[in-house]
C-alpha positions as CSV (number, residue, x, y, z in Angstrom):
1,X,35.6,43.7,-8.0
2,X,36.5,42.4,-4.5
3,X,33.5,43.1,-3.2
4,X,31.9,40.5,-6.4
5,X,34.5,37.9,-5.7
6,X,33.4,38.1,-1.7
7,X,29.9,37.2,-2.5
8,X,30.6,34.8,-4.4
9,X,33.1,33.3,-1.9
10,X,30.1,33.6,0.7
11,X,27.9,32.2,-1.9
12,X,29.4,29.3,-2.5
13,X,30.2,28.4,0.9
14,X,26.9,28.6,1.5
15,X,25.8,26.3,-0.8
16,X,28.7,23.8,0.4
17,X,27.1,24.2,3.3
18,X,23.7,23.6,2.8
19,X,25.1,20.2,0.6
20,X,26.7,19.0,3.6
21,X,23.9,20.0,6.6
22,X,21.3,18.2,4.2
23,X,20.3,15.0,6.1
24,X,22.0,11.8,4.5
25,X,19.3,10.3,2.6
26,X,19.7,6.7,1.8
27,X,16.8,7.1,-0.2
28,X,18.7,9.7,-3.3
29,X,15.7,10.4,-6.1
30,X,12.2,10.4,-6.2
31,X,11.6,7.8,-8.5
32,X,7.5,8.8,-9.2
33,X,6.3,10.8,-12.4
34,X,4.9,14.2,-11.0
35,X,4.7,12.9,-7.0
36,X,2.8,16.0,-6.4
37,X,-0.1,15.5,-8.8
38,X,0.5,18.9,-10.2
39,X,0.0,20.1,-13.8
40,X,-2.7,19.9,-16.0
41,X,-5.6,17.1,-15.8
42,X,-6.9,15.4,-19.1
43,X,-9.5,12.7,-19.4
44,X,-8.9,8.8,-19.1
45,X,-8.5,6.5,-22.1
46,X,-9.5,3.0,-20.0
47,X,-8.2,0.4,-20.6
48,X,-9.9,-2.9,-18.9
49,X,-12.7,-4.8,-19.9
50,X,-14.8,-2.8,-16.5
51,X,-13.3,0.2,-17.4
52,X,-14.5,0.5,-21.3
53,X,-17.7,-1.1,-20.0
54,X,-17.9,2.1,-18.0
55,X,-16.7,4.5,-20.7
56,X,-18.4,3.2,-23.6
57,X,-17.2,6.1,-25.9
58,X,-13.4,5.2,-25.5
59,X,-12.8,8.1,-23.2
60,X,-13.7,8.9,-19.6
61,X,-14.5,12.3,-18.9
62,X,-15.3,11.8,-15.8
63,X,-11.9,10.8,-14.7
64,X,-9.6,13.5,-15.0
65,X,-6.0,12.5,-14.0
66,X,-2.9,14.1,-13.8
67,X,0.4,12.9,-15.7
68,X,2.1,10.1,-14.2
69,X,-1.0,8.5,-12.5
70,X,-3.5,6.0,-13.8
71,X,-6.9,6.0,-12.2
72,X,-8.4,2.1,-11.5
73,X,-11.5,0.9,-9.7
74,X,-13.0,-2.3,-9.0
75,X,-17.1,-2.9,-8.5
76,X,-17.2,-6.2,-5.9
77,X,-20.3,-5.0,-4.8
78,X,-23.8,-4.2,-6.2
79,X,-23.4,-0.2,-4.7
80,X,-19.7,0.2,-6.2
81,X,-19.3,2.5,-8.8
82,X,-16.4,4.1,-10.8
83,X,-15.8,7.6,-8.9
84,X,-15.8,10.5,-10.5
85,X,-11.9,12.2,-10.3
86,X,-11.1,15.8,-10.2
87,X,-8.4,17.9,-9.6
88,X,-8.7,19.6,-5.6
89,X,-7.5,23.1,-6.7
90,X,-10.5,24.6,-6.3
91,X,-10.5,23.8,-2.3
92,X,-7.4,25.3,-1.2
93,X,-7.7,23.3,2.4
94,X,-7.7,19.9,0.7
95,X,-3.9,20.5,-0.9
96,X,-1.3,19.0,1.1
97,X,1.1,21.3,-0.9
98,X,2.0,23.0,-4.5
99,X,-0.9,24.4,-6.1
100,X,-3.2,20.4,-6.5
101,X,-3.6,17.3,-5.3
102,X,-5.9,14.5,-6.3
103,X,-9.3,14.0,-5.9
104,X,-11.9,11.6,-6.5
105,X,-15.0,10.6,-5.1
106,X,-18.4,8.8,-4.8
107,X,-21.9,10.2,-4.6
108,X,-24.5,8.1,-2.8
109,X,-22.6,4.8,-3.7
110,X,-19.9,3.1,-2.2
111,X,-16.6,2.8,-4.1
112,X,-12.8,0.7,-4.4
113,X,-10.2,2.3,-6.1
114,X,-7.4,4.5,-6.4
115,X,-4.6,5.3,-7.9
116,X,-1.3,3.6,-9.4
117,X,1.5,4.0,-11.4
118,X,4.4,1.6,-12.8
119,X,7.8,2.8,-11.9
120,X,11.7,1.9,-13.4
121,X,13.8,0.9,-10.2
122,X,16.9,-0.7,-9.4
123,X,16.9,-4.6,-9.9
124,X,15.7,-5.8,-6.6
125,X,16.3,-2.9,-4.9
126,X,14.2,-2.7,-1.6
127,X,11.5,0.1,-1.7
128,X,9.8,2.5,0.4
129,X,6.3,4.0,-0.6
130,X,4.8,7.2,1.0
131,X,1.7,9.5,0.4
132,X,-0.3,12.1,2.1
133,X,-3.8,11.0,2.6
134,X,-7.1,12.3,3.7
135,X,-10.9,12.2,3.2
136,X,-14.5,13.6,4.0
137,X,-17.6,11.6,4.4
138,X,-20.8,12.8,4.8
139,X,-24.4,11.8,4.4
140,X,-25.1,15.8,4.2
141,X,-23.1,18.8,3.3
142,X,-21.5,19.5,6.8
143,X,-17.8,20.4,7.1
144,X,-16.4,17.7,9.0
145,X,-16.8,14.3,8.5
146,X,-19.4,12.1,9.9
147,X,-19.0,9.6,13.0
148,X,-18.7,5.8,12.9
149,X,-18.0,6.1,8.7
150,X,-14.9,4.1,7.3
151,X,-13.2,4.7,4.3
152,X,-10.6,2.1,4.8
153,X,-7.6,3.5,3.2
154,X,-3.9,2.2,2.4
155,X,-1.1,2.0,0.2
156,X,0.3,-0.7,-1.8
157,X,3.6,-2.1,-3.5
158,X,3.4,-5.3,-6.7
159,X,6.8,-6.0,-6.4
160,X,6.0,-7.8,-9.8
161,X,5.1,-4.5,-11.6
162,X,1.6,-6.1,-12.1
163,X,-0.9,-3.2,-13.1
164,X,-3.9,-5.8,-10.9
165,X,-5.4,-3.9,-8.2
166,X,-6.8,-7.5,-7.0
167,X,-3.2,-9.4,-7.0
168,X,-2.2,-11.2,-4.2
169,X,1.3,-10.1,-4.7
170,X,0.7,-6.4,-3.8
171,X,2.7,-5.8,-0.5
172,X,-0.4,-3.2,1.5
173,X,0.0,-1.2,4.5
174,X,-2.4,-1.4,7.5
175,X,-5.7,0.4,6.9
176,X,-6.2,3.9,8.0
177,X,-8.8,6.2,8.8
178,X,-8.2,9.9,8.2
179,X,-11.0,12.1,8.5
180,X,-10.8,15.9,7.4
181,X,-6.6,16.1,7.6
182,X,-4.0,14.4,6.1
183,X,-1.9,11.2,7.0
184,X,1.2,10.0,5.5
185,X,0.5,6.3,4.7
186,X,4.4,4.2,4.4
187,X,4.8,0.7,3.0
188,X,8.1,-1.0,2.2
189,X,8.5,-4.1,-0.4
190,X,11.4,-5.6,-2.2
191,X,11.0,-5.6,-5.7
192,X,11.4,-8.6,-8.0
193,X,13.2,-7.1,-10.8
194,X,13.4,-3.6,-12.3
195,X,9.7,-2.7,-12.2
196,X,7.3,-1.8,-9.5
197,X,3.8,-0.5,-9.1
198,X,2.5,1.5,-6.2
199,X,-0.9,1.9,-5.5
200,X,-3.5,4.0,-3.4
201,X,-6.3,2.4,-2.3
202,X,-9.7,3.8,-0.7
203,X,-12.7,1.5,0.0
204,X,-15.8,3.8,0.7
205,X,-18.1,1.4,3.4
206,X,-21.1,3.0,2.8
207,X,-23.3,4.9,-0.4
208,X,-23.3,8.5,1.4
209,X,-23.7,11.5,-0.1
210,X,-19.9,12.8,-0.4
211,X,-17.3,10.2,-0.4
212,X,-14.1,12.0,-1.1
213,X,-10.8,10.8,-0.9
214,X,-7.6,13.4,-1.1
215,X,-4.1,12.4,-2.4
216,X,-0.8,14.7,-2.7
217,X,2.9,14.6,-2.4
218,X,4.1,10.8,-2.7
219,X,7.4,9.3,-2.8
220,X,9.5,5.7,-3.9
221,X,12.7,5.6,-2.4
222,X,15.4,2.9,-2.1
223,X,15.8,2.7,1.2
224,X,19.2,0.4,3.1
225,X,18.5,-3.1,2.9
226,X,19.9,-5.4,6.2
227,X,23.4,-6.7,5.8
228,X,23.6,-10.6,4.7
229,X,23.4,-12.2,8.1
230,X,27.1,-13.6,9.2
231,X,27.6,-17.4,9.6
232,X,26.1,-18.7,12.6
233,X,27.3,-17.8,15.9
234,X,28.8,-20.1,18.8
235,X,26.1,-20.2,21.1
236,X,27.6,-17.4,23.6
237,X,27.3,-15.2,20.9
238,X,24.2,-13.2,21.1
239,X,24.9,-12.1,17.1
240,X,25.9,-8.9,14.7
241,X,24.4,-5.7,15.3
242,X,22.0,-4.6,12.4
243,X,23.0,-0.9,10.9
244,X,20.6,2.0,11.9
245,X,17.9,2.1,9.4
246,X,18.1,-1.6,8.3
247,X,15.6,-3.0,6.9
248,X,14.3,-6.9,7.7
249,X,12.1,-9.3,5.0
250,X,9.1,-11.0,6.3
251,X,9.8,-14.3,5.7
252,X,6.8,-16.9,5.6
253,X,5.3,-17.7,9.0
254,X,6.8,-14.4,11.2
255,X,5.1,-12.7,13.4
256,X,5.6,-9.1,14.2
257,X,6.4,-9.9,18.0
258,X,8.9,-12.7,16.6
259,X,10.9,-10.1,14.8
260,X,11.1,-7.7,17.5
261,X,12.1,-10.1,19.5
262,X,15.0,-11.1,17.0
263,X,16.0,-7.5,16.9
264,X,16.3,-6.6,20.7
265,X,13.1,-3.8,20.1
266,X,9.2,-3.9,20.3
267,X,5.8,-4.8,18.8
268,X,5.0,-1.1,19.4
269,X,8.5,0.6,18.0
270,X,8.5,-1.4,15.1
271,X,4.3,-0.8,14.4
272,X,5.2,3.0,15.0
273,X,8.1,3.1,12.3
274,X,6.3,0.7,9.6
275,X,2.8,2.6,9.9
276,X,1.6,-1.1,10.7
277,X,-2.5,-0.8,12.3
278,X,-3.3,-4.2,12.4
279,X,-0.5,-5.6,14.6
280,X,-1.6,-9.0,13.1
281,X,-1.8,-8.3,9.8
282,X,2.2,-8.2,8.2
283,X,2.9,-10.1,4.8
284,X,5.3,-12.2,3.5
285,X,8.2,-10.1,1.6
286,X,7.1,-7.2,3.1
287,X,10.3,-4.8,4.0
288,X,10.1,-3.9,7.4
289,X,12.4,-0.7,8.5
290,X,14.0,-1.5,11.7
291,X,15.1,1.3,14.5
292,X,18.8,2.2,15.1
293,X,20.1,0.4,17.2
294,X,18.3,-2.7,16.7
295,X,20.7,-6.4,17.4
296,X,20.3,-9.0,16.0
297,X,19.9,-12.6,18.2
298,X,21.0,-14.7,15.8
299,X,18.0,-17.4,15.5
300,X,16.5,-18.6,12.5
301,X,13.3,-17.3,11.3
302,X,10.4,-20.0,12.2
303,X,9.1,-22.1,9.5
304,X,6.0,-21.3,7.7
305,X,2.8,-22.1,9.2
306,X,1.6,-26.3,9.3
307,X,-1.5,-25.0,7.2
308,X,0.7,-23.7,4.6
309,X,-0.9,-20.9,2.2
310,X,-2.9,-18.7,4.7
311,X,-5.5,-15.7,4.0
312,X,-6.5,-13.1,6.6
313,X,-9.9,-11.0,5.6
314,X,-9.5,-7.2,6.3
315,X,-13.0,-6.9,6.0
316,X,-16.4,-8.8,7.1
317,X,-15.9,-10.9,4.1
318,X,-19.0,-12.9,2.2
319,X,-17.8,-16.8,1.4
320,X,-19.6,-17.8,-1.5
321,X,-20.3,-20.6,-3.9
322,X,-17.4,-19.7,-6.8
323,X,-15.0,-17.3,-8.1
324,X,-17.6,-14.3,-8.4
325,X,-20.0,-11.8,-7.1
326,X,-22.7,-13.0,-9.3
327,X,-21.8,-16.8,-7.0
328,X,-24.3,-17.5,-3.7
329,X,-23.7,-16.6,-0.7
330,X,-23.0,-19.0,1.9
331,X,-21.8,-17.4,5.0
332,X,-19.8,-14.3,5.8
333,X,-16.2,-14.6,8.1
334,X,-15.5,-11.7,10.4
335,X,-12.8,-9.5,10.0
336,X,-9.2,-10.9,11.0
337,X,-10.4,-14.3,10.4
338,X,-7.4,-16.7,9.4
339,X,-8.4,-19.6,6.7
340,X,-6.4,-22.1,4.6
341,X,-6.4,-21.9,1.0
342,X,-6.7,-24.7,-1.0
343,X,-7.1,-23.1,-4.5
344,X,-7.4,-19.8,-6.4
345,X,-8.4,-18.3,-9.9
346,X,-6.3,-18.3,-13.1
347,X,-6.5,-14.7,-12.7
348,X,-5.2,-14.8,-8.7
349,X,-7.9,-12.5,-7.7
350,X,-10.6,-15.2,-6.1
351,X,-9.2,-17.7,-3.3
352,X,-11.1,-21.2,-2.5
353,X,-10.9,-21.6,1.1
354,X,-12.3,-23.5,4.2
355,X,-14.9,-21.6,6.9
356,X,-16.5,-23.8,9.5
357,X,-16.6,-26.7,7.3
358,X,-17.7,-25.1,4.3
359,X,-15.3,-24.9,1.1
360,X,-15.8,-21.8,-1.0
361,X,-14.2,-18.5,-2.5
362,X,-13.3,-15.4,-1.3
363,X,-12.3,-12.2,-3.4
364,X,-8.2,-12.2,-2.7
365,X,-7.9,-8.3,-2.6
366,X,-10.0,-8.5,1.1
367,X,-7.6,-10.1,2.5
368,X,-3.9,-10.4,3.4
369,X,-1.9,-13.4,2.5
370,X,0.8,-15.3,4.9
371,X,2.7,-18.8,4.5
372,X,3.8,-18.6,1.2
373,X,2.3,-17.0,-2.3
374,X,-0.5,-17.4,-4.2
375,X,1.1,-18.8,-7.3
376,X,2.2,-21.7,-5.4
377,X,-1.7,-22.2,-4.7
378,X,-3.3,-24.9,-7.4
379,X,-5.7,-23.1,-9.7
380,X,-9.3,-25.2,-9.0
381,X,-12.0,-24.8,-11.7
């Protein structure tokens, strides 16, 4: 008997100890359906227009999803098609970890799509994204993937809860290449009430013989939002000193050096904590998770841009004649090119802007939006 009640004395401090050497999560629960893309995998019942035009018989056995997750894809371009998805069980090297992940792929076409799935959170709450990620390209059947492909990968937040891969209120992370091992891809957005969708994205350059993309083991935390900033200082103040771990809101117009220069850190630091690529390329609303330590110096953030509504492209992106693919062609604008927009689509997927003196429309969902939102954008016929 006292040899019972002493394990269970051990026991028990163990466990008290294990409770308290955890690490202090701000973050608490999970709040994805099946992060790991476990279980069993039944076929897709679509649900747009493109997506029963591609599933004519009202099922879509070639997209075989786990609980939780709803496949989408997009065809902007003539080679696009709707990928074929899979569990990865049967390749052991292409599971993060559990027993699956997700798979989907092309096969001598190019593709867009991904995953999503609409998640309950708390009202407003400020939100952090993550997924491992990884992929193989090849124009053969070698191993490792081939040299100078792209399959553009990232990971987005609709702060709206919008199920519209093309919205211009997704909140994406920097693009990523990774080839043949796995990446954890971060993004952080505030949500706009109690719904949020996430979404993986994968944009397959060229129509190659394997296009594969891998996903497994995602999470949506809440993560500490900065404290309300205190009134304005005397000007010998140099201001408040942000917690560790807060949390800053792109506001219209900033620039990534502008808020690390606010904060007392770097360009660098903060790219290295956000996952942020493109050092040029942050949005507005976007949560950005600032290092310990990080002050405050008290200035206003700048006003938005004179241009007002502004749209990056992430790709070489076609200008054409309307809202379209089926629209001319009238030029193409290289990647990180900056244009005003004058107008957009009821739907908020096409934007009319202004390239070297020509006015014309450019699919929203290439490119990144700064100076304010799209729905304060007129809709032009």
């Amino acid at each position: 008997m006292y040899r019972l009640t002493l394990y269970i004395v051990l026991f028990a401090c163990i466990l008290g100890f294990a409770a308290v050497s955890q690490p202090a999560l701000a973050q608490g629960t999970n709040l994805l359906q099946n992060p790991g893309f476990e279980g069993t995998y039944s076929a897709y019942v679509p649900q747009t227009a493109q997506e029963h035009a591609d599933c004519p018989l009202g099922i879509c056995n070639t997209a075989q999803v786990p609980s939780g997750w709803r496949p989408w894809w997009v065809k902007a371009r003539s080679s696009d098609a709707n990928p074929e998805y899979k569990p990865a069980a049967p390749f052991a090297n292409r599971i993060h970890s559990g027993s699956n992940a997700a798979q989907y792929f092309s096969f001598y076409r190019t593709h867009e799509a991904g995953f999503m799935q609409q998640v309950s959170v708390p009202a407003n709450a400020v939100l952090q994204f993550s997924i491992w990620g990884q992929a193989w390209l090849s124009n053969g059947d070698a191993t490792t993937s081939d040299s100078n492909v792209f399959i553009n990968m990232r990971v987005g937040i609709d702060p709206t809860g919008g199920t519209n891969p093309n919205s211009g209120s997704i909140v994406w992370s920097g693009l990523v290449q990774p080839f043949d091992a796995y990446q954890q891809i971060s993004v952080t957005a505030q949500a706009q009430g109690s719904t949020v969708t996430v979404f993986t994205y994968s944009q397959a350059a060229y129509p190659l013989k394997h296009s594969d993309v891998y996903w497994d083991d995602a999470s949506l935390y809440v993560v500490n939002q900065e404290a309300p900033p205190p009134p304005p200082p005397p000007p010998t103040d140099s201001g408040g000193t942000v917690p560790s771990g807060g949390v800053h809101i792109v506001q219209p117009g900033e620039t990534l050096s502008a808020i690390a220069q606010r904060y007392g850190t770097t360009v660098s630091e903060l790219a290295a904590l956000n996952n942020i690529v493109n050092l040029n390329l942050i949005h507005s609303g976007q949560a950005l998770t600032l290092p310990g330590g990080a002050t405050s110096s008290g200035d206003t953030p700048p006003p938005p841009p004179a241009g007002g509504v502004q749209a990056t492209t992430i790709a070489n992106l076609r200008l054409r004649s309307g809202p379209g693919t089926d629209f001319q062609i009238l030029t193409v604008a290289p990647f990180g090119t900056v244009l005003p927009v004058t107008g957009r689509n009821a739907a908020g997927d096409w934007i009319q802007v202004t390239y070297q003196g020509q006015v014309g429309w450019m699919a929203a969902w290439h490119t990144t939006i700064s100076g304010g939102s799209l729905s304060s954008v007129p809709i032009q016929s």
